[in-house]
GUKOL-85651 format. One record per residue (C-alpha): x, z, y; chain; residue in three letters. Coordinates in steps of 0.2 Angstrom, whole numbers. Example, Ala and Ser with C-alpha at 12.3 -4.5 7.8 and 13.67 -1.06 7.14 Angstrom:
<sites>
      px      pz      py   chain   res
      62      39     -22       A   ALA
      68      36      -5       A   SER
</sites>
This chain:
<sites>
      px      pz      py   chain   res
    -570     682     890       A   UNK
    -553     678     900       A   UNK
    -554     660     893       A   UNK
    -572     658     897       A   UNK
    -567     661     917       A   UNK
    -551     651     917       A   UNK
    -559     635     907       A   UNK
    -575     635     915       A   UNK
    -571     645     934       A   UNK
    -588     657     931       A   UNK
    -589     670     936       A   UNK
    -592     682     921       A   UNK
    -608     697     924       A   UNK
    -603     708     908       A   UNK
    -586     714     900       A   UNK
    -588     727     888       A   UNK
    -569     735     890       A   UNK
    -570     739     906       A   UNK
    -581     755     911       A   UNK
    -592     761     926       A   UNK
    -607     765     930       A   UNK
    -612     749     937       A   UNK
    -605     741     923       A   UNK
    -615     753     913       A   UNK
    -630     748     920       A   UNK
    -625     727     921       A   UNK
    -622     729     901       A   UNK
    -637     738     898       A   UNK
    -648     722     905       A   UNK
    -638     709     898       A   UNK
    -637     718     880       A   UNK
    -657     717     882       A   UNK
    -654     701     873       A   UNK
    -651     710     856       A   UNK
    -668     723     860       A   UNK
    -684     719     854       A   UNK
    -693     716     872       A   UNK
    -700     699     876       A   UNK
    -690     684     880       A   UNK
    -698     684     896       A   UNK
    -693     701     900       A   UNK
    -674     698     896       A   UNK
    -674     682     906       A   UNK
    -680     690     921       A   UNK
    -666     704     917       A   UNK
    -653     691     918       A   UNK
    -661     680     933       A   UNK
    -659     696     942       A   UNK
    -640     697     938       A   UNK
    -638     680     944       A   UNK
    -634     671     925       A   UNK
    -633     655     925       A   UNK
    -627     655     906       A   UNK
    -627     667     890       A   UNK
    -614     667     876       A   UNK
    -623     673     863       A   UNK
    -611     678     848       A   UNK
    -620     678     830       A   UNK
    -611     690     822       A   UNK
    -619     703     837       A   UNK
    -637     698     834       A   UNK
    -634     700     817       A   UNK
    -624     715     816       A   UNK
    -632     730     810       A   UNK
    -648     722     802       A   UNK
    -657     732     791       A   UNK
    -649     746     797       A   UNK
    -651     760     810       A   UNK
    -637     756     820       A   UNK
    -642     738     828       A   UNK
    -640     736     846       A   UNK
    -660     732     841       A   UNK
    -664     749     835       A   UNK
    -655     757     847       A   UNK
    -667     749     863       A   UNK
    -681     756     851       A   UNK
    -677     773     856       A   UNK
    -681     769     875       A   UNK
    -695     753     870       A   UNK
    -705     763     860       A   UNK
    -718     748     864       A   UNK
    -707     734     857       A   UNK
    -703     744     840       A   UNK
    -709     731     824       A   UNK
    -705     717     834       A   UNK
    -690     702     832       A   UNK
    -676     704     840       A   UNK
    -675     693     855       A   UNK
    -661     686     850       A   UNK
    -667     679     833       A   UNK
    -682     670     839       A   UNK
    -670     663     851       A   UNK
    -660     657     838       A   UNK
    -674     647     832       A   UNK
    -681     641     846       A   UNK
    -674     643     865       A   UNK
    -689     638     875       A   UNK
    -696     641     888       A   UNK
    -684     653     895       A   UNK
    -667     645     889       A   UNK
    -658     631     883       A   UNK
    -645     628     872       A   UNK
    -632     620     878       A   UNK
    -619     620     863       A   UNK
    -619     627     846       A   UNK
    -604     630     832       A   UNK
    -604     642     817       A   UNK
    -601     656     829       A   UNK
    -606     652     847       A   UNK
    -625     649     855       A   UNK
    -620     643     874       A   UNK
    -637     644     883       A   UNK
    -643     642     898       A   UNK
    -657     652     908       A   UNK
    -672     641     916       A   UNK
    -674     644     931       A   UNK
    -692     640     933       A   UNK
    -699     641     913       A   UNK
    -714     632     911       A   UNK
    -727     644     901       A   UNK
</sites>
């Protein structure tokens, strides 16, 4: 995450090794992106932090599959409603729209950015 702020000068909105309660609460809505919920529900999430761009690592979305110790099985505990369905970011993986567009892909990286007015 250092190198992402001194290459691009972003700001960053989530760093995981670094603890408080508002931190807590920042890396609860931007971990949404591994939950279950809706796209449209995460991207309002993260429209709310002011993101203008997600780094979605691969290895996070796909960490834990199968198992029950996903970041997705965990958000079921609490989204009891969203239980059964894809995690958000897998069907983001296949297809972006309308809520975000990738700008860059490699083997391990997905650089996206948020719409700011999706058209649905």
């Amino acid at each position: 995450m250092a190198t992402v702020k001194l290459v691009t000068k972003r700001k960053i909105v989530n760093h995981p090794h670094y603890e408080d309660t508002e931190l807590r609460e920042r890396t609860y809505q931007v971990y949404t992106m591994f939950s279950r919920r809706p796209a449209k529900l995460v991207h309002t999430a993260l429209m709310d932090l002011q993101v203008d761009y997600f780094i979605l690592e691969e290895g996070w979305c796909a960490r834990g599959k199968g198992t029950p110790c996903s970041l997705a099985n965990m958000y079921d505990i609490e989204d009891v409603e969203f239980r059964g369905n894809e995690a958000v970011c897998h069907s983001i993986h296949k297809n972006p729209a309308p809520y975000f567009k990738r700008i860059f892909r490699n083997p391990t990286y997905h650089i996206l950015e948020l719409v700011k007015n999706p058209k649905i």
